[in-house]
VOSE-454699 format. One record per residue: z, y, x of N, C-alpha, C in turn. Coordinates in steps of 0.05 Angstrom, whole numbers, padded with zeros to 5 digits, always signed. Example, Ala and Ser with C-alpha at 12.3 -4.5 7.8 and 13.67 -1.06 7.14 Angstrom:
+00156-00114+00264+00156-00090+00246+00156-00066+00264;+00142-00045+00257+00143-00021+00273+00157+00001+00258;
% end
This chain:
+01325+00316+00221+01339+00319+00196+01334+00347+00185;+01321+00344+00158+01324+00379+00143+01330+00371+00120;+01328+00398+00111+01341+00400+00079+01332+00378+00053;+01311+00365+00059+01296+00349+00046+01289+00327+00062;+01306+00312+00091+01295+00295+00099+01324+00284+00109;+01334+00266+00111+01352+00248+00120+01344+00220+00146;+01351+00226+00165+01349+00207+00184+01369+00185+00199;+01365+00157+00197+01392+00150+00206+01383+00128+00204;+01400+00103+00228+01394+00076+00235+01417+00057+00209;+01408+00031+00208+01422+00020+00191+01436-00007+00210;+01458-00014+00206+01456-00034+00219+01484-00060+00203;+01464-00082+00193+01480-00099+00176+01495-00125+00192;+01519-00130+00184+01535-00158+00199+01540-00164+00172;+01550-00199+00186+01549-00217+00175+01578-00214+00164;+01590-00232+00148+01615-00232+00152+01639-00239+00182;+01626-00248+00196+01643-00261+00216+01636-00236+00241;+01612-00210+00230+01623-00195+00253+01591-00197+00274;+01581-00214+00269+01555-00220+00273+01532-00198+00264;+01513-00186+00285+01492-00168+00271+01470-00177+00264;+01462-00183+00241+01448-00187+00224+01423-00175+00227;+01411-00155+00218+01388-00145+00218+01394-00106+00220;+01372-00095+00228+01379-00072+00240+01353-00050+00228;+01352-00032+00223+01330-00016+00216+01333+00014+00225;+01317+00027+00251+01329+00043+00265+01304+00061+00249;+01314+00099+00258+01288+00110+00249+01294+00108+00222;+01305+00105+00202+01301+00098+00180+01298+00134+00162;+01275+00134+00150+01279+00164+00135+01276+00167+00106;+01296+00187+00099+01297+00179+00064+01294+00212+00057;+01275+00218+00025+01278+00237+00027+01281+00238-00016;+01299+00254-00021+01306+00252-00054+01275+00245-00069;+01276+00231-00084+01254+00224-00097+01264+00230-00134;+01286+00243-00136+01286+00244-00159+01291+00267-00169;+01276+00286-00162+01269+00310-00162+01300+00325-00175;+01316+00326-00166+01341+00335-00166+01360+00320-00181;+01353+00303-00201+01363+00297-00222+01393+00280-00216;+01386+00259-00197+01412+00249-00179+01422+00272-00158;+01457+00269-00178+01466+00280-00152+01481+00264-00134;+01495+00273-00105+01523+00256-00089+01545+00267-00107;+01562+00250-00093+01594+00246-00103+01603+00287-00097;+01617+00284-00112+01627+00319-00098+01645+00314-00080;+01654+00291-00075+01668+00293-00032+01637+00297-00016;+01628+00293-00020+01600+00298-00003+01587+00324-00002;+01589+00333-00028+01580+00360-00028+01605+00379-00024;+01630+00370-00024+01645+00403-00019+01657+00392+00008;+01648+00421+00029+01646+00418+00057+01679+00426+00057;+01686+00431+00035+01721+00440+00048+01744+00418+00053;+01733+00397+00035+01750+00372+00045+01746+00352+00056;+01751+00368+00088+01758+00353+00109+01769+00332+00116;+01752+00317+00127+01769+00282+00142+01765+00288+00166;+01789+00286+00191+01814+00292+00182+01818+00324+00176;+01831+00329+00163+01839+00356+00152+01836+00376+00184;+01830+00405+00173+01830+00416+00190+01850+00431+00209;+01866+00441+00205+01896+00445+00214+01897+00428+00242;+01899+00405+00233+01903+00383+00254+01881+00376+00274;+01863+00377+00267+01837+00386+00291+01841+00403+00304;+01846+00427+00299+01853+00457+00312+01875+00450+00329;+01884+00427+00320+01915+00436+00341+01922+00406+00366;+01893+00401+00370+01900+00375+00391+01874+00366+00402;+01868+00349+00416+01835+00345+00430+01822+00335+00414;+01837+00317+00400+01823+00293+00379+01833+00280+00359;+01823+00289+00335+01840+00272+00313+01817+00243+00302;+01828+00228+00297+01811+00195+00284+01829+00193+00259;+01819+00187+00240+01837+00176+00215+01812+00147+00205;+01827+00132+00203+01813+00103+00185+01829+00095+00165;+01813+00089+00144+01825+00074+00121+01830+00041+00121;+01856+00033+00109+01858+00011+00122+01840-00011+00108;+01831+00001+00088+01815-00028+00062+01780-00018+00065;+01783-00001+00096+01754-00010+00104+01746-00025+00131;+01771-00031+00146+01781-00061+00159+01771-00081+00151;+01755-00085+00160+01741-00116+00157+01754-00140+00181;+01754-00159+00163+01769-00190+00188+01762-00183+00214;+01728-00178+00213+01714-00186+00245+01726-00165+00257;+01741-00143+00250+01747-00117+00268+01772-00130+00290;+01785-00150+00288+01798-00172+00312+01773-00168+00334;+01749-00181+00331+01731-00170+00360+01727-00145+00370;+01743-00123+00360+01745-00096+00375+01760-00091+00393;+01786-00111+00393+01804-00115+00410+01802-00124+00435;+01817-00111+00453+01807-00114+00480+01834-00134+00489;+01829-00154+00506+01852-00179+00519+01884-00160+00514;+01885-00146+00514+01909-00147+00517+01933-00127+00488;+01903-00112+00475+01909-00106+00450+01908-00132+00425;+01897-00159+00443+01895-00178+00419+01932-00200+00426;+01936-00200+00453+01968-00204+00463+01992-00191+00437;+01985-00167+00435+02010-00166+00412+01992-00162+00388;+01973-00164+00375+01961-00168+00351+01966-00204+00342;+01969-00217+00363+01972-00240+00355+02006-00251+00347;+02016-00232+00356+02054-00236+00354+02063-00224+00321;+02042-00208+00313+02048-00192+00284+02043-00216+00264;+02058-00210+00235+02047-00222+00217+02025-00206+00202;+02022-00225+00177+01995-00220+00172+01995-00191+00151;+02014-00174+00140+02018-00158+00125+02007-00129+00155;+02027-00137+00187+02013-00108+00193+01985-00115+00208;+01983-00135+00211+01960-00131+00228+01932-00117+00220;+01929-00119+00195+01910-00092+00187+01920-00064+00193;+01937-00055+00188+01942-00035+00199+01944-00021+00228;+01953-00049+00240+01956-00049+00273+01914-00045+00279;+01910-00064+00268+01877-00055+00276+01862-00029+00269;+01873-00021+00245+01861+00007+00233+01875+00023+00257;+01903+00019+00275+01911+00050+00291+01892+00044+00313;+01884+00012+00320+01869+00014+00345+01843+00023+00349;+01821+00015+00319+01802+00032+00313+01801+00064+00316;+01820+00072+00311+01827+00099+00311+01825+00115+00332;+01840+00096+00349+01853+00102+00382+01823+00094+00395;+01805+00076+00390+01775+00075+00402+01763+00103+00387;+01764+00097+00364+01734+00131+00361+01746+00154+00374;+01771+00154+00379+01782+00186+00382+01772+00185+00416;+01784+00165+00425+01765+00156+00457+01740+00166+00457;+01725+00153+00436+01692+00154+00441+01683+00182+00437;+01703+00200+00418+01700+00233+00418+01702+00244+00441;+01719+00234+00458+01730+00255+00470+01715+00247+00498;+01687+00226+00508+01674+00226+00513+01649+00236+00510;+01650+00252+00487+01623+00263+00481+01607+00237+00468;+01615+00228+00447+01609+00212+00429+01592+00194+00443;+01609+00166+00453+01608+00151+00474+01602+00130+00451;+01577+00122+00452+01566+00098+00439+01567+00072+00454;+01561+00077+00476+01554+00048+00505+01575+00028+00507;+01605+00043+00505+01618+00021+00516+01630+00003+00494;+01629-00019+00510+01635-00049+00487+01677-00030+00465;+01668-00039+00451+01701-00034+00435+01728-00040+00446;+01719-00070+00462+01737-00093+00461+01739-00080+00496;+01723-00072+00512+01726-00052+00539+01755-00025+00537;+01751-00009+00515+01770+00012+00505+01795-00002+00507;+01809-00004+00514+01846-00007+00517+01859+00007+00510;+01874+00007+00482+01891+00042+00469+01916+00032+00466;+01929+00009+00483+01956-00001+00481+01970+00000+00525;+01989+00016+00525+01999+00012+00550+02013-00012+00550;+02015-00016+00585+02016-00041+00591+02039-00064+00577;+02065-00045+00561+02082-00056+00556+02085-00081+00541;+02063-00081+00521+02049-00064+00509+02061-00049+00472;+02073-00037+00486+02086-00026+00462+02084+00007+00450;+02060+00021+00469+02061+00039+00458+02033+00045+00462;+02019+00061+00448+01997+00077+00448+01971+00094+00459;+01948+00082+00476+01949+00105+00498+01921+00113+00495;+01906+00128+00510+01875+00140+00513+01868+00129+00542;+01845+00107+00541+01833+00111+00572+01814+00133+00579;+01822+00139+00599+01806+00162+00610+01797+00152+00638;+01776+00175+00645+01764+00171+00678+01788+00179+00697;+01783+00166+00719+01803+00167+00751+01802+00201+00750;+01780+00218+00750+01776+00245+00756+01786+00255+00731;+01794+00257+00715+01801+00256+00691+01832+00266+00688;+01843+00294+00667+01874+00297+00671+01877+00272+00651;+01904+00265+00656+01913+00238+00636+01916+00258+00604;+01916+00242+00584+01917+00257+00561+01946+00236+00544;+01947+00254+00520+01973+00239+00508+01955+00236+00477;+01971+00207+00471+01965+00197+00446+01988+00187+00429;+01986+00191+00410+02004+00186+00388+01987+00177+00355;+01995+00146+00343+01993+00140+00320+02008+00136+00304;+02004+00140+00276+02021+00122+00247+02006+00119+00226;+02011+00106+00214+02001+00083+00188+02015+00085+00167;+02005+00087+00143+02027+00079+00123+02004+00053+00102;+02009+00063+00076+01989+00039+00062+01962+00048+00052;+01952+00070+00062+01918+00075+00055+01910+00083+00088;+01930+00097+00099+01910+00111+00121+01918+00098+00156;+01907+00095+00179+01918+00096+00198+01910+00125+00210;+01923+00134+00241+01912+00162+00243+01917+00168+00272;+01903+00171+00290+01913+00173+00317+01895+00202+00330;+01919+00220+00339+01920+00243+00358+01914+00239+00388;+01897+00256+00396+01889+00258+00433+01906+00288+00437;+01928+00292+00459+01926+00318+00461+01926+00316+00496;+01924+00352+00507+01928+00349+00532+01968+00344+00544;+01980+00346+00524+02014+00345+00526+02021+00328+00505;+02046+00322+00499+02058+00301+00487+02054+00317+00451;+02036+00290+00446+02034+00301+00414+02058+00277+00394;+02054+00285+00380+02072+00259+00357+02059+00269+00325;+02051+00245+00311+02038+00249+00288+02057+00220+00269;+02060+00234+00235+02071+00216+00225+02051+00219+00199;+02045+00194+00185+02034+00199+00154+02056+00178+00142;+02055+00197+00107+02071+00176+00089+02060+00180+00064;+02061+00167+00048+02053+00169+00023+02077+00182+00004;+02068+00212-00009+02088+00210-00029+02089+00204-00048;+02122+00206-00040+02138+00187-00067+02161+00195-00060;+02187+00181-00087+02216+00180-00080+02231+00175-00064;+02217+00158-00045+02235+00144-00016+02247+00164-00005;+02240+00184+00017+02259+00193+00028+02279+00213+00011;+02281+00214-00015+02302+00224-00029+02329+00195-00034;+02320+00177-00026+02341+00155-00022+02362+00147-00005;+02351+00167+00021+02375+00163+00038+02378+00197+00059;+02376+00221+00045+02377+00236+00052+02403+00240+00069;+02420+00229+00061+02444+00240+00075+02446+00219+00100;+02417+00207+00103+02422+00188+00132+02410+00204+00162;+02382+00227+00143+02372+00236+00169+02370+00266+00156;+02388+00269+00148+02395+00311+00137+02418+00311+00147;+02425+00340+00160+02455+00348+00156+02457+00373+00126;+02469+00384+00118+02480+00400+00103+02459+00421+00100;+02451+00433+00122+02433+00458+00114+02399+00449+00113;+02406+00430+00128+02378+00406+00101+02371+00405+00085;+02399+00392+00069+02397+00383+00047+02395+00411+00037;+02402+00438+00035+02401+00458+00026+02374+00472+00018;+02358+00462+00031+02326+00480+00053+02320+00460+00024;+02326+00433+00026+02305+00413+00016+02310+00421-00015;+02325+00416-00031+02338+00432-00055+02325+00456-00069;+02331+00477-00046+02320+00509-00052+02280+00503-00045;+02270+00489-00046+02246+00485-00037+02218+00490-00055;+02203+00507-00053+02182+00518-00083+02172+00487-00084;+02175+00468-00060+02149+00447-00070+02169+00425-00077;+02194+00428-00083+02203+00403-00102+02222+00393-00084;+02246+00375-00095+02260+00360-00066+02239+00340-00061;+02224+00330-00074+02203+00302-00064+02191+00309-00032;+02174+00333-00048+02151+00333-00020+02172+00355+00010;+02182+00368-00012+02205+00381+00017+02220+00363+00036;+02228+00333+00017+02244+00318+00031+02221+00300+00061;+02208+00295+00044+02186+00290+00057+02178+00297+00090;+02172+00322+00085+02169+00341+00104+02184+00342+00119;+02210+00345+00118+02231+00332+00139+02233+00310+00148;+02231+00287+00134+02222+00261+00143+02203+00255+00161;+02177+00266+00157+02153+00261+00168+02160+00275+00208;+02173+00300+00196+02168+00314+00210+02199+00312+00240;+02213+00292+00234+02228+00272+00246+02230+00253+00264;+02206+00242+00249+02194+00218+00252+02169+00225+00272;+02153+00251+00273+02136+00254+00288+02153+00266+00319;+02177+00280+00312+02191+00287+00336+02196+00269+00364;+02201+00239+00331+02218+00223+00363+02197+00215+00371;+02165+00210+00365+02148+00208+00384+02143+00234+00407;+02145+00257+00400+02134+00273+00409+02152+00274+00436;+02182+00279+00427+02202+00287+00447+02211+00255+00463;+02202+00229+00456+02213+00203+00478+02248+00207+00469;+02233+00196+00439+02268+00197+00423+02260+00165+00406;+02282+00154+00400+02287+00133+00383+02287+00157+00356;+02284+00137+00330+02296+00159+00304+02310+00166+00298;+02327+00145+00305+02367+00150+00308+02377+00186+00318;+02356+00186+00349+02367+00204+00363+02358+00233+00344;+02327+00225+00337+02315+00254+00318+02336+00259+00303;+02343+00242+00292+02361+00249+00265+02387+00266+00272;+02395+00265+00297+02411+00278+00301+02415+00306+00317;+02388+00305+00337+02383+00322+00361+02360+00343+00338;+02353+00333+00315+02332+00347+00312+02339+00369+00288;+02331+00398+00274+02343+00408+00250+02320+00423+00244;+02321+00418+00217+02295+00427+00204+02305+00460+00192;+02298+00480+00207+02305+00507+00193+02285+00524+00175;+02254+00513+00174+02241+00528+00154+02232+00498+00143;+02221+00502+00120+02198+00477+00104+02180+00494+00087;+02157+00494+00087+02137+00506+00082+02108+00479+00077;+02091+00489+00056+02076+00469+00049+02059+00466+00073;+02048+00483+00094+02025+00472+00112+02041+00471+00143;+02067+00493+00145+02075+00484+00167+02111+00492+00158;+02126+00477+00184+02161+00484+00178+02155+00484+00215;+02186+00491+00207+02204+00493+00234+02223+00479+00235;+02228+00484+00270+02253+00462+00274+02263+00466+00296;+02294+00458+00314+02301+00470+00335+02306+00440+00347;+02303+00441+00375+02309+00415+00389+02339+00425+00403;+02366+00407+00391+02383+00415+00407+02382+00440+00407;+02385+00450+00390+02391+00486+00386+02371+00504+00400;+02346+00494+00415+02335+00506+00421+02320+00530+00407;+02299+00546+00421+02290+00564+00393+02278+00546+00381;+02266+00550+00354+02246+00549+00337+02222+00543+00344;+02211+00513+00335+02181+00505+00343+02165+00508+00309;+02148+00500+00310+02130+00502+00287+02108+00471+00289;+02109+00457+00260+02102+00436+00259+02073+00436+00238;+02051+00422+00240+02031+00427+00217+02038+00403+00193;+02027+00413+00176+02040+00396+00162+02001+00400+00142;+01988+00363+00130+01974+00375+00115+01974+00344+00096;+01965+00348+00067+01966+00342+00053+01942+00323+00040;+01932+00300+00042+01906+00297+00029+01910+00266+00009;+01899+00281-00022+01906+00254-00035+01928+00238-00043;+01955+00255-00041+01984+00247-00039+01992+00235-00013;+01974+00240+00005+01990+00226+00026+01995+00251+00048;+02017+00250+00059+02027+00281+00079+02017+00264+00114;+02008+00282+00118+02003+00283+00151+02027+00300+00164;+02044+00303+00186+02050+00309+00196+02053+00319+00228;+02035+00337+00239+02021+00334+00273+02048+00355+00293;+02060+00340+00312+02067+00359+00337+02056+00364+00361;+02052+00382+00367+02036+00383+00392+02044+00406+00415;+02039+00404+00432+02054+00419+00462+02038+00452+00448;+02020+00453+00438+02011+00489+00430+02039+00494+00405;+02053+00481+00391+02064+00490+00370+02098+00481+00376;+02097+00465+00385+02118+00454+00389+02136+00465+00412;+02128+00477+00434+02140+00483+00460+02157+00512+00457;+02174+00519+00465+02181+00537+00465+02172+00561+00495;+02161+00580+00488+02149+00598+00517+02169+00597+00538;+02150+00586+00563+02157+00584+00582+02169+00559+00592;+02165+00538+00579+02181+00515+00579+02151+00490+00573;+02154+00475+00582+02136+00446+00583+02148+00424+00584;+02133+00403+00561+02147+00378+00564+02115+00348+00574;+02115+00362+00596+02090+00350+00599+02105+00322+00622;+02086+00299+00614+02106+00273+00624+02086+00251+00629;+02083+00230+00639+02069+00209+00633+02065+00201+00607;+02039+00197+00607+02025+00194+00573+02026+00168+00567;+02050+00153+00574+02059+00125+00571+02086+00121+00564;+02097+00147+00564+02122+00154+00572+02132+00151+00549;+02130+00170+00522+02132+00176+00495+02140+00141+00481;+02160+00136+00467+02167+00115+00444+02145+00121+00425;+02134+00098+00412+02114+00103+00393+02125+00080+00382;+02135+00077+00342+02141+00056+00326+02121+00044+00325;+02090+00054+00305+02076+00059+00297+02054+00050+00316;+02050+00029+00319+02029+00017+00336+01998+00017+00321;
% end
């Protein structure tokens, strides 16, 4: 690959998932002497998939879009990730497939970009199977995973400690039931906020919702164990049970908010919440 030469294999399926025809080696080089340009997501290297913040702060981030889910992506599923894909109706199971795609590439990263093994081999559902997980090697420390979904993106975290990640699309929703998961100096923070009650409310929401994964909480319990004392556009704070002050990332792409916790930001010094990486409640399959 150089500045003037592009190299890369092609490889076409059928609709049903079937590979079609394949053209490896393939080399392309501009033939139209500048005149075509790419899209400017292609040319500006600053906007990152997935955002950068959230890379920095965990082993492995995967994000998939869910309306590039194709039917045949059901054959990525491995026996026992297709067990509760078959109990869903038909509204999540795209999404359930976009977190499991997710939960495979972030695997195949964190192998050192593991091409070999079959899809449907990768297992990213514990045995319950109700929550989330990373296979790793026997010699291998166990790692922690955490996904969520809303209606464009799915998005799944590798960390070496208990991570929790939430995305949502904004909008007005969580200004609808504020007084269900705010107390008073919440609702205050969210109010007094430079970025609006929308996306402030938000931010508390998200960042709630990524707790009770992080901390092996129902939402019920976040809502009550958890208190949001700063809100800030790329990161806030928050105390567990009065504890000190953790710090949450928070990043933004396209109207939709990411929200990542992770044992580097989240822990307070001197203290670990390191547990079985099966252990953690995950909604968000």
């Amino acid at each position: 690959v150089g500045l003037d030469l592009l190299l890369f294999d092609i490889w076409i399926y059928d609709e049903r998932g079937d590979l079609f025809e394949s053209a490896c080696g393939v080399s392309m080089r501009d033939v139209s002497a500048g005149r075509m340009k790419p899209p400017q997501w292609v040319v500006d290297t600053g906007a990152g998939f997935p955002p950068g913040r959230m890379k920095e702060s965990c082993l492995q981030v995967s994000l998939v879009e869910l309306r590039t889910v194709l039917p045949f992506a059901e054959k990525a599923l491995s026996d026992r990730e297709k067990e509760r894909f078959r109990r869903l109706g038909d509204p999540r199971k795209r999404s359930y497939l976009a977190a499991r795609l997710a939960c495979k590439r972030a695997f195949r990263s964190l192998r050192k970009n593991d091409l070999t093994t079959p899809a449907s081999d990768i297992t990213t559902v514990c045995a319950d199977p109700t929550r989330p997980c990373c296979p790793v090697e026997k010699d291998h420390s166990p790692v922690f995973c955490s996904v969520s979904h809303d209606d464009r993106f799915a998005i799944a975290v590798i960390g070496e400690d208990r991570v929790g990640v939430d995305v949502e699309k904004v909008s007005e929703r969580p200004l609808k039931s504020l007084h269900i998961y705010m107390e008073k100096s919440e609702l205050l923070l969210t109010r007094q906020s430079d970025l609006g009650e929308k996306r402030a409310a938000l931010r508390v929401w998200t960042l709630k919702e990524a707790a009770a994964k992080a901390f092996d909480m129902n939402l019920a319990e976040s809502w009550k164990r958890i208190r949001v004392v700063e809100i800030g556009r790329f990161e806030s704070r928050f105390q567990l049970d009065g504890a000190p002050p953790c710090a949450v990332v928070h990043e933004e792409v396209e109207e939709h908010l990411f929200t990542l916790i992770t044992a580097l930001s989240a822990v307070p010094a001197g203290k670990s919440f390191h547990c079985d990486p099966c252990g953690p409640a995950q909604k968000n399959l």
